[in-house]
Phi, psi and omega in degrees: 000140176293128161251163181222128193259109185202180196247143135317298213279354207254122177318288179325309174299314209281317187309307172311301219279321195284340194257297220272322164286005159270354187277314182102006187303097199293163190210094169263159199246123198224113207239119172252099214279186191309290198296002152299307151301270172351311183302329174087031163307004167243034183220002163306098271278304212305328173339280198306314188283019113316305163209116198245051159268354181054040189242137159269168331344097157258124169258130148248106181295180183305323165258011140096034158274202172256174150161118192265178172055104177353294215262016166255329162307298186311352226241291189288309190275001144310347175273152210044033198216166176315319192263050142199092175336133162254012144297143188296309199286295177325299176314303173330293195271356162301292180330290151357318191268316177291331160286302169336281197308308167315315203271304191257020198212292214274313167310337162227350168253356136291331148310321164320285154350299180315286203307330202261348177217342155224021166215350190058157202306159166249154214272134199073013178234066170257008184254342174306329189274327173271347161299293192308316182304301172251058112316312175258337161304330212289293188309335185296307193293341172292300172326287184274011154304297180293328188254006188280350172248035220166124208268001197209144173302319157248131189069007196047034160214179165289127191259128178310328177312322199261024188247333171277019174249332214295319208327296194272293156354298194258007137212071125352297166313331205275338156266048182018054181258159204258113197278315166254052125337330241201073179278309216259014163270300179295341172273303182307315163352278185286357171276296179312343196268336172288347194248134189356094181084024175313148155247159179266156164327304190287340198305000000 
């Protein structure tokens, strides 16, 4: 059985968890909780040789290897399977999509996110949040630009692209961006949450 070492509440995490139950894959969970973090339990000798950015998502596979970083797990249990396209182009602009969410999306509106609802700010970086806050409208404004023809990101169906942005995207709010701005963000919202074997972020 796949174990997966992960935060419930972490996008990142919920995104891997969201995949693998629409996949039907079981999964045990090895939960490192606000205060574990905080404790620097991923910073732990045996921790670090799992990963040694000392990040969760880590899935431990079945032959008991490793493999860190959200949207390359999503990646690895997505081959062969619908939500990773084997057009060459199609494929393509998932990855793209994936990249995207690391560089321009995850970074202010899940630090956002962090900072506003389980760790507070950290001290000498209160001048940081309001770049990131609009940093992150940018990625939003990006968002309903893409979804306003279109019901899905890539290709018109579902994807991994819209299961690593949907992670962070929908609860937004809670780093306190104003969702409705983003109508044709918020109707994609509700087709992904709509799709077979969805789970919520607490489940």
């Amino acid at each position: 059985m796949i174990t997966l070492h992960e935060t419930a509440v972490s996008g990142n995490c919920y995104k891997v968890r969201l995949l693998l139950a629409q996949l039907g894959i079981p999964v045990r969970r090895v939960e490192f909780d606000i205060d574990a973090l905080r404790a620097g339990r991923t910073h732990t000798e045996a921790f670090l040789a799992m990963n040694p950015e000392g990040r969760v998502p880590v899935a431990e596979l079945e032959d008991g290897s490793f493999l860190p970083e959200s949207n390359a797990i999503l990646v690895y249990f997505a081959e062969g399977t619908p939500f990773l396209p084997a057009d060459r182009l199609e494929r393509a602009h998932v990855m793209r999509w994936l990249f995207w969410e690391q560089y321009s999306h995850e970074p202010y509106i899940a630090v956002a996110r962090a900072w506003r609802t389980y760790f507070g700010i950290p001290a000498g970086r209160e001048a940081e949040l309001p770049l990131r806050e609009a940093r992150g409208y940018v990625a939003l404004d990006v968002l309903e630009r893409t979804l306003a023809d279109r019901a899905f990101l890539v290709g018109d169906r579902y994807t991994i692209a819209d299961i690593a942005i949907y992670a962070y995207t929908h609860v937004a709010a809670e780093g306190g961006f104003e969702m409705a701005r983003y109508p044709a963000v918020r109707a994609w919202l509700a087709r992904v949450a709509a799709q077979p074997g969805h789970i919520a972020i607490n489940d």
